[in-house]
Structure formats: C-alpha cells, structure tokens
TIKOLZA-88725 format. One record per residue (C-alpha): residue in three letters; x, y, z. Coordinates in Angstrom, 3 decimals, padded with zeros to 6 digits. Layout:
+-----+----------+----------+----------+
| res |        x |        y |        z |
+-----+----------+----------+----------+
| ala |        X |        Y |        Z |
...
+-----+----------+----------+----------+
! end
This chain:
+-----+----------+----------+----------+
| res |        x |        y |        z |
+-----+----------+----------+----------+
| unk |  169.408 |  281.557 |  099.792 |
| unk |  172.121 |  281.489 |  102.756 |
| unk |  170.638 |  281.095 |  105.815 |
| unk |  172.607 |  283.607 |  108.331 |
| unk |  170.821 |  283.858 |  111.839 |
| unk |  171.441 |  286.362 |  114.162 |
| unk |  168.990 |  286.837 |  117.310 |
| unk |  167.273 |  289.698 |  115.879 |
| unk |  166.436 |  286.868 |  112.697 |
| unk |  162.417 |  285.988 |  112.823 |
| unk |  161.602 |  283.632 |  116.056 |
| unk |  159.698 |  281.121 |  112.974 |
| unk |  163.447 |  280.896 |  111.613 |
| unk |  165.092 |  280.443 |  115.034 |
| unk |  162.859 |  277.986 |  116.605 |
| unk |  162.933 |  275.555 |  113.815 |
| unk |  166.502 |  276.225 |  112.224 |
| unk |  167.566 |  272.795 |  114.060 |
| unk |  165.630 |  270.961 |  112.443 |
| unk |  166.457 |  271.572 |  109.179 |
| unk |  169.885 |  270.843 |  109.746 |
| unk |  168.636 |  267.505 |  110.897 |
| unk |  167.524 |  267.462 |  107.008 |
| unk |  170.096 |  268.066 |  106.125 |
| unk |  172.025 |  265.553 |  108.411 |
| unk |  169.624 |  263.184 |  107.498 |
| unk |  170.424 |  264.074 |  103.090 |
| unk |  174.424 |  263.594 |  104.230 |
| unk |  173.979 |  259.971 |  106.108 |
| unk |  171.654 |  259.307 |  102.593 |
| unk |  174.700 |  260.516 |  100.577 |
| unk |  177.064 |  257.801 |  102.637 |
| unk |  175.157 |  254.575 |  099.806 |
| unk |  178.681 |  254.743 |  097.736 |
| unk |  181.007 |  253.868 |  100.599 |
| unk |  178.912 |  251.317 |  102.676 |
| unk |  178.539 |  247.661 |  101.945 |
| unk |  174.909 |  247.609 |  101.566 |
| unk |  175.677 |  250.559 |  098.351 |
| unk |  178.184 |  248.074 |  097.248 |
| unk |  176.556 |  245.396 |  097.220 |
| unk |  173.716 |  246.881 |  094.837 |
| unk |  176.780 |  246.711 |  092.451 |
| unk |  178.655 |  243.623 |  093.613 |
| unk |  177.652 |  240.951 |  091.169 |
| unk |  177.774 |  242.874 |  088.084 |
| unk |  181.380 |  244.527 |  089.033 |
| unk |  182.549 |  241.179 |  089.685 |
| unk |  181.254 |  239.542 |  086.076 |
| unk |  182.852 |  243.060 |  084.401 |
| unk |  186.303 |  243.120 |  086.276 |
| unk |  186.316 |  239.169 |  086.282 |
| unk |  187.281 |  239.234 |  090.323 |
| unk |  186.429 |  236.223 |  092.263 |
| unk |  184.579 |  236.349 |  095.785 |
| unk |  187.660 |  236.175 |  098.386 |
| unk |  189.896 |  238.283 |  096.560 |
| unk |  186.763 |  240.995 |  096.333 |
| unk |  186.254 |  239.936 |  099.941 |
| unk |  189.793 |  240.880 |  100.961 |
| unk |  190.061 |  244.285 |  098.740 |
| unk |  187.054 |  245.721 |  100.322 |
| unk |  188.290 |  244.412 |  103.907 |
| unk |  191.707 |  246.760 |  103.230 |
| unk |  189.805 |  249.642 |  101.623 |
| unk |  187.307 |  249.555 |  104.848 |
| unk |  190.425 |  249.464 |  107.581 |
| unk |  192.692 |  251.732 |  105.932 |
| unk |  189.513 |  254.174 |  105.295 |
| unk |  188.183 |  253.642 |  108.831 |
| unk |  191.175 |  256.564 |  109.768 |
| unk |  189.066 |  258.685 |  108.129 |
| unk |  186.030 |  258.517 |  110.696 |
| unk |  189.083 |  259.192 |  113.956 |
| unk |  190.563 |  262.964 |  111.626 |
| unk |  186.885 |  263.689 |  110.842 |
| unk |  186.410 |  264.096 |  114.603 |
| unk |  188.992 |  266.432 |  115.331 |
| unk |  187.948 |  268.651 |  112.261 |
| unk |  184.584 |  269.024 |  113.147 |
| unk |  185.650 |  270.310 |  116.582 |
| unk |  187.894 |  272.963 |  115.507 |
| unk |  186.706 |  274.133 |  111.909 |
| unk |  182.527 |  273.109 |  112.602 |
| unk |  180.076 |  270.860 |  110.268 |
| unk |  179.300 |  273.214 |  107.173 |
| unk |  182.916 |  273.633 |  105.887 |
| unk |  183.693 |  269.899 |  106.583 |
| unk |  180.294 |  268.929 |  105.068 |
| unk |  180.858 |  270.568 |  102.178 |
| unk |  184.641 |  269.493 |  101.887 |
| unk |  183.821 |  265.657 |  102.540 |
| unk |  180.498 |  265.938 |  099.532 |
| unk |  182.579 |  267.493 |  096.717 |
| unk |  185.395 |  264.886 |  097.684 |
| unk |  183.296 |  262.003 |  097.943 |
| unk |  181.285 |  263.024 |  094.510 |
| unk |  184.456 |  262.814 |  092.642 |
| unk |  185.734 |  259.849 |  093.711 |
| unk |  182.425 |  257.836 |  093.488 |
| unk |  182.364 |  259.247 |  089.573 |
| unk |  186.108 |  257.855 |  088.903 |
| unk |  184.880 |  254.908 |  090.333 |
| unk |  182.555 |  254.478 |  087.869 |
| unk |  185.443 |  254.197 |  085.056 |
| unk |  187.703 |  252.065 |  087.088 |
| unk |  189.110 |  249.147 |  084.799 |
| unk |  191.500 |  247.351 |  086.755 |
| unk |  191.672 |  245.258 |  090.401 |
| unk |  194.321 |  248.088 |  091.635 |
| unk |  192.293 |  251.052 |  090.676 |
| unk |  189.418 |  249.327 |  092.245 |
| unk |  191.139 |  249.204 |  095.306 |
| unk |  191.998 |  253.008 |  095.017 |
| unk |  188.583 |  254.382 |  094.770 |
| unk |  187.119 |  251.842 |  097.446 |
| unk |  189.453 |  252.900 |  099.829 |
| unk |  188.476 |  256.737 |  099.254 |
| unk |  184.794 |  256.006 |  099.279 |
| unk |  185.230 |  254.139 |  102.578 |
| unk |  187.205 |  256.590 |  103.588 |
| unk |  184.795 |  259.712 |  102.995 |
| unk |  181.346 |  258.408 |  102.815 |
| unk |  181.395 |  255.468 |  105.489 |
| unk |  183.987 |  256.859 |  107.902 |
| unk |  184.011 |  261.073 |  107.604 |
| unk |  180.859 |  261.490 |  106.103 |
| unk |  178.826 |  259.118 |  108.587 |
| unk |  180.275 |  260.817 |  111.050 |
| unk |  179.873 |  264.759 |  110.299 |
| unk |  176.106 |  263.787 |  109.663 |
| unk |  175.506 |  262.308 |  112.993 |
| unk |  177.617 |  265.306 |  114.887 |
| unk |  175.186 |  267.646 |  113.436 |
| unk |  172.153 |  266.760 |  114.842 |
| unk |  174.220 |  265.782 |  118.552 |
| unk |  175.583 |  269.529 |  118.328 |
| unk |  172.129 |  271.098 |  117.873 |
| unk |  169.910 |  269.249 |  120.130 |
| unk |  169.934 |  268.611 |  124.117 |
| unk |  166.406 |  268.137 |  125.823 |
| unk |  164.950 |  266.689 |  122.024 |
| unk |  167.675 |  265.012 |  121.388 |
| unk |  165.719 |  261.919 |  121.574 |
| unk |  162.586 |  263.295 |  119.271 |
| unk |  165.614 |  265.537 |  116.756 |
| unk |  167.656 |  261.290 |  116.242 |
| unk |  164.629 |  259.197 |  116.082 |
| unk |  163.158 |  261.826 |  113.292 |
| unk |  166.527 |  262.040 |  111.745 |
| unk |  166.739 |  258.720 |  111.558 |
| unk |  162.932 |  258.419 |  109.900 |
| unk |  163.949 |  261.040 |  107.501 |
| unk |  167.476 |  258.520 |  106.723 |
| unk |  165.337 |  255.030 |  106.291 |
| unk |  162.897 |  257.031 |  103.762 |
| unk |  166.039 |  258.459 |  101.816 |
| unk |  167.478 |  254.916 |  101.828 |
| unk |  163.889 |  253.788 |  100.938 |
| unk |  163.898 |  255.820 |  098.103 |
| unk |  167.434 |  255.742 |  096.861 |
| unk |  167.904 |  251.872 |  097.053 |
| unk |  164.871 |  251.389 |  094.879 |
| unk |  166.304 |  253.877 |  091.910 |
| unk |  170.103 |  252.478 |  092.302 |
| unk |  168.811 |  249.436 |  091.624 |
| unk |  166.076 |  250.352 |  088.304 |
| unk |  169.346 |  251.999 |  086.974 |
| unk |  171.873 |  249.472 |  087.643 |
| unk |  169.033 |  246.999 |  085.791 |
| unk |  168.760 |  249.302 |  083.211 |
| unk |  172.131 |  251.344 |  082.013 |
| unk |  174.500 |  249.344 |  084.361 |
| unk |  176.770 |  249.851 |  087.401 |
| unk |  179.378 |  252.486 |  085.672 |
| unk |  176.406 |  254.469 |  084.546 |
| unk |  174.423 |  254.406 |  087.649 |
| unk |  177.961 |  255.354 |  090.200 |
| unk |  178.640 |  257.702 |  087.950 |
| unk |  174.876 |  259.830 |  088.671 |
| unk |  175.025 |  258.911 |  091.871 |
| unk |  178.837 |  260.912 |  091.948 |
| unk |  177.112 |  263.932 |  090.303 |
| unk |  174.174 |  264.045 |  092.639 |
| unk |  177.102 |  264.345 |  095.725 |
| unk |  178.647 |  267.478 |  094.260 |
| unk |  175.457 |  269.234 |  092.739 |
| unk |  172.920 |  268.611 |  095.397 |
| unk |  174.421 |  267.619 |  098.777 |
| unk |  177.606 |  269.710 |  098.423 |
| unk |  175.693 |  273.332 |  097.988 |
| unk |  173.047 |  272.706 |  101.014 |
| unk |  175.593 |  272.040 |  103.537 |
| unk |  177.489 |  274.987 |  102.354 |
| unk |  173.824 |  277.109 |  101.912 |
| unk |  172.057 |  275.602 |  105.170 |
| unk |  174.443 |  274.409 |  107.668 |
| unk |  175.838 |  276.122 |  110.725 |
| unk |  178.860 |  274.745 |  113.204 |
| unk |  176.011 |  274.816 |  116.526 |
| unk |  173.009 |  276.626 |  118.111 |
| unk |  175.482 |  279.429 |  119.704 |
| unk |  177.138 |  280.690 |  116.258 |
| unk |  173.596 |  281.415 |  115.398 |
| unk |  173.135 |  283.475 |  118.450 |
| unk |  170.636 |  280.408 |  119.914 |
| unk |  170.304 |  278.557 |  122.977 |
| unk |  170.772 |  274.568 |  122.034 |
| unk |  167.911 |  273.364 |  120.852 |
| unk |  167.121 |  276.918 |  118.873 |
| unk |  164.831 |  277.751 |  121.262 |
| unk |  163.853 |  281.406 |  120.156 |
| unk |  163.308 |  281.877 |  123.872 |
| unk |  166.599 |  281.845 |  125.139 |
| unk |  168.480 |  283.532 |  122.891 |
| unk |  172.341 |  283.601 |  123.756 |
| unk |  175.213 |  285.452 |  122.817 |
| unk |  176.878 |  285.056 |  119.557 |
| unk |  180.431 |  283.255 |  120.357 |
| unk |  182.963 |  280.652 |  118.802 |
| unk |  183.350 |  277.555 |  119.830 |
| unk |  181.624 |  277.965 |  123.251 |
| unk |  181.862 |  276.066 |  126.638 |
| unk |  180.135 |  273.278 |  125.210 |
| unk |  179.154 |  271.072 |  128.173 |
| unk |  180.417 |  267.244 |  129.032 |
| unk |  182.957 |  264.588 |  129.060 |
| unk |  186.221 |  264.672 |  127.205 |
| unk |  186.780 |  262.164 |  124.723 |
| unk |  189.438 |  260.420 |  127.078 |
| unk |  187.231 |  260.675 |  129.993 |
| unk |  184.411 |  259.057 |  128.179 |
| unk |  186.492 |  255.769 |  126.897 |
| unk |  186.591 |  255.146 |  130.367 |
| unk |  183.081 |  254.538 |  130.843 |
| unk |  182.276 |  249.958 |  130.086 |
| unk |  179.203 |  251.642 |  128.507 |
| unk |  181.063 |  253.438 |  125.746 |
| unk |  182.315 |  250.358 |  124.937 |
| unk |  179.056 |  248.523 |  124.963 |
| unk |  177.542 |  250.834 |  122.422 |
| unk |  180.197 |  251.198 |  120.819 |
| unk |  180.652 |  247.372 |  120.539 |
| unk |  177.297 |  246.593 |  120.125 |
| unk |  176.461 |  249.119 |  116.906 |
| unk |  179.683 |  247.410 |  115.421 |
| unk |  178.409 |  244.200 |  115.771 |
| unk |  175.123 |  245.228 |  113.952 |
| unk |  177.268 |  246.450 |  111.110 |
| unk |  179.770 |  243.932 |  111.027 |
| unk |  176.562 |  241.287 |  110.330 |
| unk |  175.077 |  243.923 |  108.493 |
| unk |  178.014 |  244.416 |  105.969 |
| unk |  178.332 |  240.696 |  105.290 |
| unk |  175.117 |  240.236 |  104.703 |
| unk |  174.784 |  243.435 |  102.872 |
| unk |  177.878 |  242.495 |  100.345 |
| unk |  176.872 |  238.963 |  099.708 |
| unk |  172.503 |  239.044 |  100.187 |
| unk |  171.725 |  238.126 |  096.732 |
| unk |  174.668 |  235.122 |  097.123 |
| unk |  173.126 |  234.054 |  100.583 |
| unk |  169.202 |  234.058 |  099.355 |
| unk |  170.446 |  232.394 |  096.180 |
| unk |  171.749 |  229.448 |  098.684 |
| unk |  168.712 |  229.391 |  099.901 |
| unk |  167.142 |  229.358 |  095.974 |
| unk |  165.953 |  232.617 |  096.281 |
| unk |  166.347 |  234.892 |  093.251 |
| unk |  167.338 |  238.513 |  092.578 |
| unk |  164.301 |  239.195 |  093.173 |
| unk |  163.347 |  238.394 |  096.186 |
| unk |  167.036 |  240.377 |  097.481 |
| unk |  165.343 |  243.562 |  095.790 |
| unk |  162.241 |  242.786 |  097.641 |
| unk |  164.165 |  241.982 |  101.038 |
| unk |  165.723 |  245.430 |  100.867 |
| unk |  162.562 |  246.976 |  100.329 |
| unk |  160.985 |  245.328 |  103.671 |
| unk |  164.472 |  245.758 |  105.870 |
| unk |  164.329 |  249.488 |  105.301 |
| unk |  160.092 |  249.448 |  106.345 |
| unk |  160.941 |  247.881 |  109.075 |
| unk |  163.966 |  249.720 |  110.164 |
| unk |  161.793 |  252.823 |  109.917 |
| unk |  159.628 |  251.034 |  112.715 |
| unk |  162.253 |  250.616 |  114.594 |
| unk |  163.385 |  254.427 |  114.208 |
| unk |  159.790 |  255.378 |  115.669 |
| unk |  159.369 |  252.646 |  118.505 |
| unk |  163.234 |  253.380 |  119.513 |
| unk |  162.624 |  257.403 |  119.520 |
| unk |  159.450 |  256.805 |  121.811 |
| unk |  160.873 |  254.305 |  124.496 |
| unk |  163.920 |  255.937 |  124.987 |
| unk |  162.183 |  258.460 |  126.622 |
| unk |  160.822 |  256.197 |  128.791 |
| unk |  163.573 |  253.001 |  129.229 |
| unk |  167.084 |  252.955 |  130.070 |
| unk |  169.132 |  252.745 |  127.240 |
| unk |  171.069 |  249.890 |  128.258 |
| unk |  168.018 |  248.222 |  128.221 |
| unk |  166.754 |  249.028 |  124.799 |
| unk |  170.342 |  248.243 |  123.216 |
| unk |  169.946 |  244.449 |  125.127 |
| unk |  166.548 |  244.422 |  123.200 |
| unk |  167.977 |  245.658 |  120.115 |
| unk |  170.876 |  243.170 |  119.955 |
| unk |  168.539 |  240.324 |  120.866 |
| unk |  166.098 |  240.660 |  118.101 |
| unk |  169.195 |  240.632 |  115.861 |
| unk |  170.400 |  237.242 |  116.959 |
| unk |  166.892 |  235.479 |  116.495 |
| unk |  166.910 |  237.106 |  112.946 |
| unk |  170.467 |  235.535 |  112.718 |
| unk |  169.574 |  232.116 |  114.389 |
| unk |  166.125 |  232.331 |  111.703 |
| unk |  168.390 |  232.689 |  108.087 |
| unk |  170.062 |  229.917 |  107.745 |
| unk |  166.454 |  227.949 |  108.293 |
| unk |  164.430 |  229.938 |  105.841 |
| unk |  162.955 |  227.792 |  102.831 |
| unk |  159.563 |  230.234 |  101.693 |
| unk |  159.251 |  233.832 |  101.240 |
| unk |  157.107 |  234.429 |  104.108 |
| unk |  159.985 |  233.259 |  106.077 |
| unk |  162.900 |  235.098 |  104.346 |
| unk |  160.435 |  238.280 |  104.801 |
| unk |  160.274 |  237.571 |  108.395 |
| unk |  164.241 |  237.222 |  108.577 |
| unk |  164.073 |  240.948 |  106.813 |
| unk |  161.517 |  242.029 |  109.556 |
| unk |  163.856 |  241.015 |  112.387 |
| unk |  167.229 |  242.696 |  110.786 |
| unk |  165.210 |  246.139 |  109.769 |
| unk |  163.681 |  245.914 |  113.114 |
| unk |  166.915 |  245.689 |  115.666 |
| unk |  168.545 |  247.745 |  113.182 |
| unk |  166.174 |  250.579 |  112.890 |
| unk |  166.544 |  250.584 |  117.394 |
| unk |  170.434 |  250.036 |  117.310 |
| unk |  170.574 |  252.963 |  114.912 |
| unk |  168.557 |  255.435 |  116.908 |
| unk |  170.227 |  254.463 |  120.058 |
| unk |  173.812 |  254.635 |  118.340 |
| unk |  172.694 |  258.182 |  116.744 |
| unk |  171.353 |  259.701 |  120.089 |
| unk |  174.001 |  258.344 |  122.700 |
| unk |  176.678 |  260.272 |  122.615 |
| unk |  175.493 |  263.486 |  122.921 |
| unk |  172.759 |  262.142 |  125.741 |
| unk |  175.367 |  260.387 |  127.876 |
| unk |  178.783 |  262.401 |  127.158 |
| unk |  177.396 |  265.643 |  125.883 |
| unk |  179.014 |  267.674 |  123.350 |
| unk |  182.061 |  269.127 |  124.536 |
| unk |  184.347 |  266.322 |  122.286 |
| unk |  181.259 |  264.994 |  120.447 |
| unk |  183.013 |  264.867 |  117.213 |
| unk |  186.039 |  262.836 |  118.667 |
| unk |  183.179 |  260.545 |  120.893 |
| unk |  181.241 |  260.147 |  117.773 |
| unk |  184.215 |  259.458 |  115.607 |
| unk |  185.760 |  256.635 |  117.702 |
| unk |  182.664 |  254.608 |  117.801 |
| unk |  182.285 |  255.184 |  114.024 |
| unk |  186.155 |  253.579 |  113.306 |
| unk |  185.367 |  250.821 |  115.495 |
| unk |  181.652 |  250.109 |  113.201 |
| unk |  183.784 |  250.782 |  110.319 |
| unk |  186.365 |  248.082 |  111.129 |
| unk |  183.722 |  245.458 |  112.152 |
| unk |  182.146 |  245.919 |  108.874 |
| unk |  185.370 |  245.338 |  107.323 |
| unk |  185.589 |  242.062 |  109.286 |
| unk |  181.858 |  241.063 |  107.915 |
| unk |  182.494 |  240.289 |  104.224 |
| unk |  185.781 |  238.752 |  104.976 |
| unk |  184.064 |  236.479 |  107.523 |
| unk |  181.309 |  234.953 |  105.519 |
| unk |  183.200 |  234.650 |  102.497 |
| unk |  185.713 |  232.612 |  104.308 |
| unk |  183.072 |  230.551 |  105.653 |
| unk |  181.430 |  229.818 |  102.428 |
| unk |  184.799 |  229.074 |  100.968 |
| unk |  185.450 |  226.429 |  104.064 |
| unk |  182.014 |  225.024 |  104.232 |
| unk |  180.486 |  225.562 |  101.022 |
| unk |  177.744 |  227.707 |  103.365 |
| unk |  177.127 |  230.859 |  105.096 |
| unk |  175.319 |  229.326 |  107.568 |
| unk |  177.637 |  228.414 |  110.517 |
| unk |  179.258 |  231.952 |  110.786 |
| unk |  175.341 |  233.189 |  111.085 |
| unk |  175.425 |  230.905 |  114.110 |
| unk |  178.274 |  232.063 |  116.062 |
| unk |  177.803 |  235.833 |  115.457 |
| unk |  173.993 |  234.933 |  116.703 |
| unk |  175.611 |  233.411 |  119.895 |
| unk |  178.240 |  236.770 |  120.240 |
| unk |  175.632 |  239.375 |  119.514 |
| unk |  173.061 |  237.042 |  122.663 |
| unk |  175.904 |  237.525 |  124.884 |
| unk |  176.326 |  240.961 |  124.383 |
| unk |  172.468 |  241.630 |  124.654 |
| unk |  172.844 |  239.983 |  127.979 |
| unk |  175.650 |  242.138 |  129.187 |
| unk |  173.863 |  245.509 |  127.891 |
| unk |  170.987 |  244.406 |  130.290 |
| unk |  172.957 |  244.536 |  133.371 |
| unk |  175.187 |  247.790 |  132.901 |
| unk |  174.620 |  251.278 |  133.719 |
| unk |  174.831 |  254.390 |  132.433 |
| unk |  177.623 |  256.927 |  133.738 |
| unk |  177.223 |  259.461 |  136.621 |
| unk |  175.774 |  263.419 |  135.019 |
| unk |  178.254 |  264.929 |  133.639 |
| unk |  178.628 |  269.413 |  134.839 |
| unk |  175.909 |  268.007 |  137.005 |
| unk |  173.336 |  267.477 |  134.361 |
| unk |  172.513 |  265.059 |  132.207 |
| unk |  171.107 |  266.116 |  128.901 |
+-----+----------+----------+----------+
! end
C-alpha cells in the first residue's frame, strides 16, 4: 500500500511514520553488503581461486574501484537535497541490483574492475549515504534514540545477512550467491523505498520528528534549519569525525578484505573468521545501545575519544592472539568501538550541523570513509608482501587511531546553529 500522509491522516500513522522510515533506512544501509569490503570479502578467496588473481593486484583493483566510486557518495548529496530520499532510494536499489547480478557472471580481471567500481560506487558511496540522510532528515530532539535504534535494526540485518551469504557461498558458490543477493536489491528494497519513503517530516504535513501534535503546513523543500555545507567544513570537529569514522573503516576494510588471510597467519581456520563475524556484529550491536544511551548524557567528543581508543587496544591485541578466547576478545574490541563510532558517525551531522545541507554534510564525510577504506586493503597487503606479516601496519594504525582518540578528547563542539542546537 502507498503510504501518503496528509495532516488529516490518523495521529497512530503520523506519530510513528518516522520510524518506519528508519526501517527502512536501516533495510537500505543492510542492502550496502555488495559494495563494502566486509561483503567482499565473504567472496574474496573463492573469486580469487576462480579468476586466478593474486593478492596485490586484487588489492590494487578494489583500491581504484573504491576511489573512483567514492564520487558517488559527494553527487548523492546534492540529489538528495533537491529531488528527496524516495526517488533517489529507489533509483540507487534498482541500479545497484543490476550491477551486483552482472557481477555475478563477470569472467575476466577488466570486467571485474567494471562492476566493483559500480558497486562501490552505488552501495558503499550513494547508497550509504541516502540511508543515513533519511533518518537525519526525520528526526531532531530523538535523533539520538531514532540512530542508535537504526543502527540496532542495521547490526541485526548484518547479523542475519552475513550468516546466509556465507551458508550459500559454502553451498552453490560466489556467482550463485551475488547473483540472489542482486535480485533481492531490485525486488525487495527497490519497491519499499518507492512504497514507504517520503523526502522529510514537512512533505507529510508533520512537524520533525512526526509529532502528530504539531502538525505543519504541507510545503517543498522547507527552511530546513542549520549550517551550510561550506560553513560546516570549517568547524576542526567536522574533521575529527569525519577523520575518525574513516579511520575505523580504513582498519575495518583491511581487515574485512583479508580476515580469513590474517586469522590463517595466526593458524586460525575458516572457521573461526565465520565465527569472528558472528561475535563483531554482537558486539557492535552493544555498542549501538551503550552509544545511543550516553550520548544523551556525554559530549560527543568524548565518546568518539572512547570509541577510537578501544579500537587501538583491539589493534595493539591482533597481532598477539594465539587461542580463540583471545581472537574472540580481539572481535569484542572491533564490534565494540565500531558499534559507538557508528552511532556517533550516524547521529552527528544532523545533531551538530542540522539539516539544512545534510545530504552534502553527510556525503563529504562518507567520500572521505570511502577513500580510507580504499587505502585499507592496499595497506596491509603491501605490508604482508614487505614483511611476510600483517602485523606491523596493525601497529602503526593502533598508534594513529591513539592519537586521534587523544585529540577528540580535548575539542569542542561548534557554537548552536539559528540559535538552537538540535
């Protein structure tokens, strides 16, 4: 059924509208898997044995397809601005589909290339960053409670999609598992942005937040309050977020791409890597609860610090580990300071810069995640290549990430922007 609210619509309807585009939301950042390295590297090994491709060379492809798609998170922005979430939603799905299901029949290195690029391109640049616009363009005074619940609802769908991507890669292979996973993108994430989705609160005739109470005239675009894009790069604290989320996913890509090659130095088998995966995203979703509830409560400079600091011990702890008890602690502290970085990345922008540019905000820090991820894989397979181990490059990006933990401690937040902050 398509969902069109107007303010005489039932107040049941109005008051909890918002949330299920955070469902939504939450489905689309699911339906990123194909075009991020920890989706990839569910399929890495057995698309390397199939297209014969050795590590670097894999290493390099993927760290082209991630910068050249990483323009794809900057346009995104701009779209979502001027045309709203539910027709770019549904553009980016039915795109993305297709490509990950000709991906799935690739049988050369340059075709390869292609349809990384475009699933870099669409689910971890444009598609990342629609889903995380929608929840910062319907939510001001819960916007804590509306990303720490989006993000619960994210780590189950990863939770749940992780563990059947990998049963049917086991069982009918890679080409046959992209290739459902393509067909799920156009038939079930596709139709509910285009059913459920709406470009904010006031299109629906709703106050932000859909509070049935304050009902507000139906209008375009709206004065959406806060900082323009420009105004906000000026800010160190952009930056810091910014810089710190990309550091998470620059370690998290690497380690994402090459986790079964890293435990396996260790002389850990496949699986204990399916088993690691299963406790990252537990403990992420942890992390997604305790970061929802403190940021009410502490500054958020403070809980990124905290954040970044739990991901250095868990990179100072991997290249030590020698039982499973200590590889699942490792997991523990990665799904832990991921799960906070991700609800404090998620809930940010709209918090500190509102949403008058929150699609160009948004999309900036997404490029420069999507960059450092490309840097990741690149990184640790030249180290392995040098040193015959991953283990040094795990000890400088500890060191980096402790020094920006540090810095994230002692910075503040920008003055309220229209007077308010939300």
């Amino acid at each position: 059924m398509n969902l069109n609210l107007t303010p005489w619509s039932p107040p049941q309807a109005r008051v909890y509208y918002g949330w299920l585009v955070m469902l939504v939301a939450a489905l689309a950042m699911v339906g990123t898997l194909p075009g991020r390295t920890q989706g990839l590297g569910l399929i890495t090994e057995p698309l390397l044995a199939d297209l014969r491709i050795d590590r670097v060379s894999y290493a390099t492809l993927n760290l082209w397809a991630t910068l050249i798609g990483s323009a794809g998170a900057i346009g995104v922005g701009r779209l979502i601005d001027r045309f709203g979430s539910r027709v770019v939603l549904t553009a980016i799905a039915l795109a993305l589909g297709v490509v990950v299901s000709a991906m799935s029949g690739v049988g050369s290195l340059a075709m390869l290339a292609v349809t990384v690029t475009l699933t870099r391109a669409l689910g971890q640049s444009a598609l990342s960053v629609v889903s995380l616009a929608m929840v910062g363009q319907w939510f001001s005074r819960r916007i804590d409670a509306a990303m720490a619940s989006y993000s619960i609802v994210m780590s189950i769908g990863f939770m749940i999609a992780f563990p059947i991507m990998g049963s049917l890669i086991q069982s009918i292979g890679w080409r046959g598992a992209w290739l459902r996973l393509g067909l799920a993108l156009v038939v079930v994430l596709a139709p509910a942005a285009a059913l459920m989705v709406r470009r904010h609160p006031e299109s629906c005739g709703l106050a932000i937040d859909g509070d049935a109470a304050r009902i507000m005239p139906v209008r375009g675009d709206g004065n959406l309050g806060g900082y323009t894009w420009r105004d906000a790069v000026r800010f160190p604290v952009f930056w810091l977020f910014a810089g710190g989320a990309a550091l998470y996913g620059l370690v998290a890509s690497g380690i994402g791409l090459f986790n079964e090659s890293i435990l396996a130095e260790r002389g850990f088998g496949a699986d204990v890597y399916y088993q690691t995966l299963v406790v990252t995203a537990m403990t992420a979703l942890a992390g997604n609860f305790l970061g929802g509830w403190l940021a009410r409560f502490v500054r958020l400079t403070t809980l990124l610090g905290a954040s970044l600091a739990i991901l250095s011990i868990g990179l100072v702890l991997l290249p030590e580990v020698e039982t499973i008890a200590a590889v699942m602690v490792w997991a523990t502290a990665m799904g832990l300071g991921g799960g906070l970085v991700m609800v404090l990345f998620f809930s940010v922008w709209p918090r500190v810069f509102g949403r008058r540019h929150l699609g160009r905000v948004q999309g900036l820090a997404q490029t420069m995640t999507v960059l450092a991820s490309a840097i990741g894989p690149v990184l640790l397979a030249w180290c392995v290549d040098r040193t015959g181990s991953y283990a040094a490059m795990f000890r400088i990006l500890a060191a980096v990430i402790g020094a920006t933990a540090l810095a994230s401690w002692m910075a503040r937040l920008p003055p309220p922007y229209d007077g308010v902050r939300s």
